[in-house]
N, CA, C and O atoms as a GROMACS GRO file, in nm:
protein
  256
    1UNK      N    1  -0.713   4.745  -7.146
    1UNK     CA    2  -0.584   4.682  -7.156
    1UNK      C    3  -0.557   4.647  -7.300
    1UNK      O    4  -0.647   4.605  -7.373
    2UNK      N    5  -0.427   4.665  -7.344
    2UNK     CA    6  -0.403   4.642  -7.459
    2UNK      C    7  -0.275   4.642  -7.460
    2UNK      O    8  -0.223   4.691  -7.360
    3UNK      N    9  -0.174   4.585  -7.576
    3UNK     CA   10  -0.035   4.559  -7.590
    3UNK      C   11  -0.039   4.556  -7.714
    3UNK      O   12  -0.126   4.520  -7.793
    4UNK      N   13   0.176   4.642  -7.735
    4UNK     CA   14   0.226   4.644  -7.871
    4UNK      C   15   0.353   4.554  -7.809
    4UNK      O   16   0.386   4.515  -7.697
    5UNK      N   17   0.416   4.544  -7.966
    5UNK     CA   18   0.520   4.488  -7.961
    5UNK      C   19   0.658   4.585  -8.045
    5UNK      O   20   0.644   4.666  -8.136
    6UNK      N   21   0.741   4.557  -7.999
    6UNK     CA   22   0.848   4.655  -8.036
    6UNK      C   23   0.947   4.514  -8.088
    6UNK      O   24   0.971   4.412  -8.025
    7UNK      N   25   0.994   4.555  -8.233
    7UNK     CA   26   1.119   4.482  -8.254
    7UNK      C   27   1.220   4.535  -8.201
    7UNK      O   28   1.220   4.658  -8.202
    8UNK      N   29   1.336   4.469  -8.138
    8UNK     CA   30   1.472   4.430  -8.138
    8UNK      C   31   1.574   4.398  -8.207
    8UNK      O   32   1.587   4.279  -8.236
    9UNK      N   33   1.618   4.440  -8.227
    9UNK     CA   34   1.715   4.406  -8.376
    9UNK      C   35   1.833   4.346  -8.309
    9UNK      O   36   1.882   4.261  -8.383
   10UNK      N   37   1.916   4.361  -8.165
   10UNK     CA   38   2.022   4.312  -8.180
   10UNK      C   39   1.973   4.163  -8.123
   10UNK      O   40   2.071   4.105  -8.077
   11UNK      N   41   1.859   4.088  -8.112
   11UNK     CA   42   1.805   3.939  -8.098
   11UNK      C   43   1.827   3.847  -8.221
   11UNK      O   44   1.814   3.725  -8.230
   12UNK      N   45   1.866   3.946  -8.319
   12UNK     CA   46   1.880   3.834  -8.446
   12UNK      C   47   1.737   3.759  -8.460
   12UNK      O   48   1.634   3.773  -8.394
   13UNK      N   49   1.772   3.667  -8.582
   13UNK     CA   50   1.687   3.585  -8.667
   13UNK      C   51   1.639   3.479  -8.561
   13UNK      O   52   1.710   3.394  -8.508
   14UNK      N   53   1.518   3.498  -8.543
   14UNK     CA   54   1.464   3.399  -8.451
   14UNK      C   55   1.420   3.249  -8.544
   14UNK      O   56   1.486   3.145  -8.550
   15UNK      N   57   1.295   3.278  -8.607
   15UNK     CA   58   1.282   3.141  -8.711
   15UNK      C   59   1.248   3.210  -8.825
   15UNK      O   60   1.239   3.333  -8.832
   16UNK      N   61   1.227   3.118  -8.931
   16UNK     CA   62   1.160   3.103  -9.083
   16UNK      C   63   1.040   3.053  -9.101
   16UNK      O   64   1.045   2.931  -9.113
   17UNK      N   65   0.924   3.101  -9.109
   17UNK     CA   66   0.835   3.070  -9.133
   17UNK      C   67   0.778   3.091  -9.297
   17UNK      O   68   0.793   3.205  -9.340
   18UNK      N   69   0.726   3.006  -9.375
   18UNK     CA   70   0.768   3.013  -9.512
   18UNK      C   71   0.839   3.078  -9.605
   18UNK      O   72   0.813   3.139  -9.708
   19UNK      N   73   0.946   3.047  -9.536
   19UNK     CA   74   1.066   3.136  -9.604
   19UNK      C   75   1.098   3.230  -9.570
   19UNK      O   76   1.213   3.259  -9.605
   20UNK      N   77   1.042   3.306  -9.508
   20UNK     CA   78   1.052   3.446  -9.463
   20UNK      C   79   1.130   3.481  -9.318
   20UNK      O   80   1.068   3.477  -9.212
   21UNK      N   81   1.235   3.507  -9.322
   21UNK     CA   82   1.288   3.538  -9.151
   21UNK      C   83   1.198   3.608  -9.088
   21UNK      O   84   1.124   3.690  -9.139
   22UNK      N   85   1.202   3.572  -8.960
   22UNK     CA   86   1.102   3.667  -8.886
   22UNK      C   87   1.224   3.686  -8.715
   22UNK      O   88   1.284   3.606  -8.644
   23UNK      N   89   1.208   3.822  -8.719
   23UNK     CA   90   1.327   3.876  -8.578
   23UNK      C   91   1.222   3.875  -8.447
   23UNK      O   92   1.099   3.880  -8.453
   24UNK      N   93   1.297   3.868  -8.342
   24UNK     CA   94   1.196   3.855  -8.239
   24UNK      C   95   1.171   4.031  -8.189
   24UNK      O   96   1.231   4.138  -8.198
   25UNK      N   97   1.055   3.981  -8.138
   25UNK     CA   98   1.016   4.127  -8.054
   25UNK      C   99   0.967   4.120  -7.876
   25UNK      O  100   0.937   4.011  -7.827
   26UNK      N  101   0.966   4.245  -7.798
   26UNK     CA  102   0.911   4.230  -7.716
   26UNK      C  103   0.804   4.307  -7.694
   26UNK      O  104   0.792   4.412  -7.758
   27UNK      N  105   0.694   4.263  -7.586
   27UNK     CA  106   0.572   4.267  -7.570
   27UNK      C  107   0.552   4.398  -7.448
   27UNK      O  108   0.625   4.394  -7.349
   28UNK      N  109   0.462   4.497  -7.462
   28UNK     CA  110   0.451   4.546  -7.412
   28UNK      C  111   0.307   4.567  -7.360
   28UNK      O  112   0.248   4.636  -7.443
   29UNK      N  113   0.207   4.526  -7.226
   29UNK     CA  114   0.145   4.467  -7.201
   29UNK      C  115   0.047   4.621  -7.108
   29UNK      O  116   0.057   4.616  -6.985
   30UNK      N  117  -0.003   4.694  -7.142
   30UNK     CA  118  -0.063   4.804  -7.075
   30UNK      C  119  -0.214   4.844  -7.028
   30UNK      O  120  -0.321   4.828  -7.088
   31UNK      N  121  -0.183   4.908  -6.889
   31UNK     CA  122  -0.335   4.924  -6.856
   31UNK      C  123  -0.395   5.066  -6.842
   31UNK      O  124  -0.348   5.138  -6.753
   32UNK      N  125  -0.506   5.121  -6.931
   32UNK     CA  126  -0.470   5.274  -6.934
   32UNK      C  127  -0.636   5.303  -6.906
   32UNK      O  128  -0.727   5.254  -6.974
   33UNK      N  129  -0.655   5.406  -6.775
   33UNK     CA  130  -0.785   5.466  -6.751
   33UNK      C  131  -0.823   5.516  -6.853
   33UNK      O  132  -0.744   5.586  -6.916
   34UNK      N  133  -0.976   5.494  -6.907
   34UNK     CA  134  -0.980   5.543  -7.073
   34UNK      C  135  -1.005   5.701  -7.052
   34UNK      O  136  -0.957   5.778  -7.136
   35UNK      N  137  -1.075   5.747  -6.948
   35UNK     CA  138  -1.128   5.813  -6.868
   35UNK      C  139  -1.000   5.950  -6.884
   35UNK      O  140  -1.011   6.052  -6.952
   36UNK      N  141  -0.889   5.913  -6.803
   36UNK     CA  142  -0.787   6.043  -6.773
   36UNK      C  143  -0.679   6.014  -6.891
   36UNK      O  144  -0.617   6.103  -6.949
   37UNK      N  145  -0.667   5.873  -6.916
   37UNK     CA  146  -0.601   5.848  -7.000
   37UNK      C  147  -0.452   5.778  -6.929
   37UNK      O  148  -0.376   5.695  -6.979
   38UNK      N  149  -0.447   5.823  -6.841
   38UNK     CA  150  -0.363   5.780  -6.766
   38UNK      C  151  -0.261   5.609  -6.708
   38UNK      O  152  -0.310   5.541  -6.618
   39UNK      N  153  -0.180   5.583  -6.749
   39UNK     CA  154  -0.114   5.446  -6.740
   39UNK      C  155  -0.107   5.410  -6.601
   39UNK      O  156  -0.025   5.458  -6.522
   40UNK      N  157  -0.214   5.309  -6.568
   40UNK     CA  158  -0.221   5.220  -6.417
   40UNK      C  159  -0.097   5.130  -6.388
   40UNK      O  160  -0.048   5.134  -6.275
   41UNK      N  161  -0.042   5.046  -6.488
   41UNK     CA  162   0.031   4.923  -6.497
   41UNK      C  163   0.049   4.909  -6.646
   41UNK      O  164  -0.022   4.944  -6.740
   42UNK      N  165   0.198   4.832  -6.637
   42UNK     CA  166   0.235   4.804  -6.717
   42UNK      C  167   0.343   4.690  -6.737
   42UNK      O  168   0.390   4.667  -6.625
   43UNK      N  169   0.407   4.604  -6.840
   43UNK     CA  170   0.422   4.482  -6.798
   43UNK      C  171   0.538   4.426  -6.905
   43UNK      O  172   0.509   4.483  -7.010
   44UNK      N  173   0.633   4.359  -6.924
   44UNK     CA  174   0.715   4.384  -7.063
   44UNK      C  175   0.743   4.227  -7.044
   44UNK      O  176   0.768   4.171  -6.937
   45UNK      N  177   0.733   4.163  -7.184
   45UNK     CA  178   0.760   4.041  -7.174
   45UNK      C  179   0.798   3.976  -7.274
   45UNK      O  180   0.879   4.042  -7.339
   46UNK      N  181   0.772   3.855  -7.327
   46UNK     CA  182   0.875   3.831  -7.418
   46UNK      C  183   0.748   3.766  -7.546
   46UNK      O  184   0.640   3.732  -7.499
   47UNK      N  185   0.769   3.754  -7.700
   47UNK     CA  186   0.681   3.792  -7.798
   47UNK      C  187   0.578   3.651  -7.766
   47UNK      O  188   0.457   3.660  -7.784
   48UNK      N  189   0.634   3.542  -7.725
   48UNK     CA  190   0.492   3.478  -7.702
   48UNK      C  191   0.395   3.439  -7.587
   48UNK      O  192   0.338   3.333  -7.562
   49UNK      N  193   0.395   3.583  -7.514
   49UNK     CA  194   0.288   3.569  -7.402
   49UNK      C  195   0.195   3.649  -7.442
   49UNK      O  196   0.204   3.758  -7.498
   50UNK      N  197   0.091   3.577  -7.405
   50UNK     CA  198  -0.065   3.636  -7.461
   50UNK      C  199  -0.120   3.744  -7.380
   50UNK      O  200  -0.104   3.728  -7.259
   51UNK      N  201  -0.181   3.850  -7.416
   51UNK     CA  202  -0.253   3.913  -7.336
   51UNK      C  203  -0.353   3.862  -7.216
   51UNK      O  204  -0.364   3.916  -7.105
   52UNK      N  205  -0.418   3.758  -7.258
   52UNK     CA  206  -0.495   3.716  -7.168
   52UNK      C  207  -0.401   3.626  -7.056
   52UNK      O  208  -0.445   3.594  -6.946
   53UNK      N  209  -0.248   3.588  -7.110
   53UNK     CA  210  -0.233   3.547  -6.965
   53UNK      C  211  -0.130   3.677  -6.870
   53UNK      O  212  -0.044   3.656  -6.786
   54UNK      N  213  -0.174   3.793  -6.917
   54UNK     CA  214  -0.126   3.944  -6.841
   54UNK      C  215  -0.236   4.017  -6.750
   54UNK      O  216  -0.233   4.101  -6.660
   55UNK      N  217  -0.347   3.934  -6.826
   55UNK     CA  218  -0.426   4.041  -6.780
   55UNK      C  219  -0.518   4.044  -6.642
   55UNK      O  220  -0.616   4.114  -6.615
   56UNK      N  221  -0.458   3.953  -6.573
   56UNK     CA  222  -0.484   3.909  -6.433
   56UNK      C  223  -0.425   4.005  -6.344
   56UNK      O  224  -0.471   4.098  -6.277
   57UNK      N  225  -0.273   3.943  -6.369
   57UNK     CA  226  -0.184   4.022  -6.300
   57UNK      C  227  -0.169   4.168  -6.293
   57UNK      O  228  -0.119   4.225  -6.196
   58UNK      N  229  -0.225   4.244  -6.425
   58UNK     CA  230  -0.233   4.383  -6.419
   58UNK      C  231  -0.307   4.389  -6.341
   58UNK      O  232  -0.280   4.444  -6.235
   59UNK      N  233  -0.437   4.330  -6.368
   59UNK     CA  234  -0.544   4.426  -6.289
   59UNK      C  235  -0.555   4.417  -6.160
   59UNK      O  236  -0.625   4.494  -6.095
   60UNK      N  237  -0.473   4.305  -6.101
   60UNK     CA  238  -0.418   4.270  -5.960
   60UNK      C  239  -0.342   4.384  -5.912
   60UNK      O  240  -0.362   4.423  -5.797
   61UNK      N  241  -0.253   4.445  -5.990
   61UNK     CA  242  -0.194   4.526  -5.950
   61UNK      C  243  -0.206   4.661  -5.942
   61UNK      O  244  -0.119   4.726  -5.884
   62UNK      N  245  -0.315   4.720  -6.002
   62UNK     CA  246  -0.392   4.796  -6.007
   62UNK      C  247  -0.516   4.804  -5.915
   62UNK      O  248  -0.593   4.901  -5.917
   63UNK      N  249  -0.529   4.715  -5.845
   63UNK     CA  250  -0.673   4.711  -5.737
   63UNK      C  251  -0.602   4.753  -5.598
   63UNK      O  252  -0.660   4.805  -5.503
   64UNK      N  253  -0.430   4.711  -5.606
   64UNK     CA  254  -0.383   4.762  -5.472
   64UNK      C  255  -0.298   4.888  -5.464
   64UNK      O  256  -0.260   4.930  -5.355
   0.00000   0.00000   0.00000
């Protein structure tokens, strides 16, 4: 399991963190047989959810 994040551009300027604008992004949260390579689950969410609180639910959803 592993996740990227993709910027969004029409979300605008989320905050400033030393000075610097920073735009928001979303999270893309994936579960891939390393084996076939193949995508089990997958999960899209918003930039501050952690992997570890995804990674339940994937693999929940992947056992059925």
């Amino acid at each position: 399991m592993d996740s990227t994040g993709i910027k969004v551009s029409n979300r605008g300027i989320k905050e400033k963190w030393n000075g610097i604008k920073r735009k928001g992004f979303i999270k893309f949260h994936i579960a891939i047989d390393t084996r076939t390579g193949k995508i089990l689950a997958i999960d899209v969410t918003k930039e501050n959810l952690s992997d570890g609180a995804r990674a339940i639910p994937l693999i929940y959803r992947i056992s059925f």
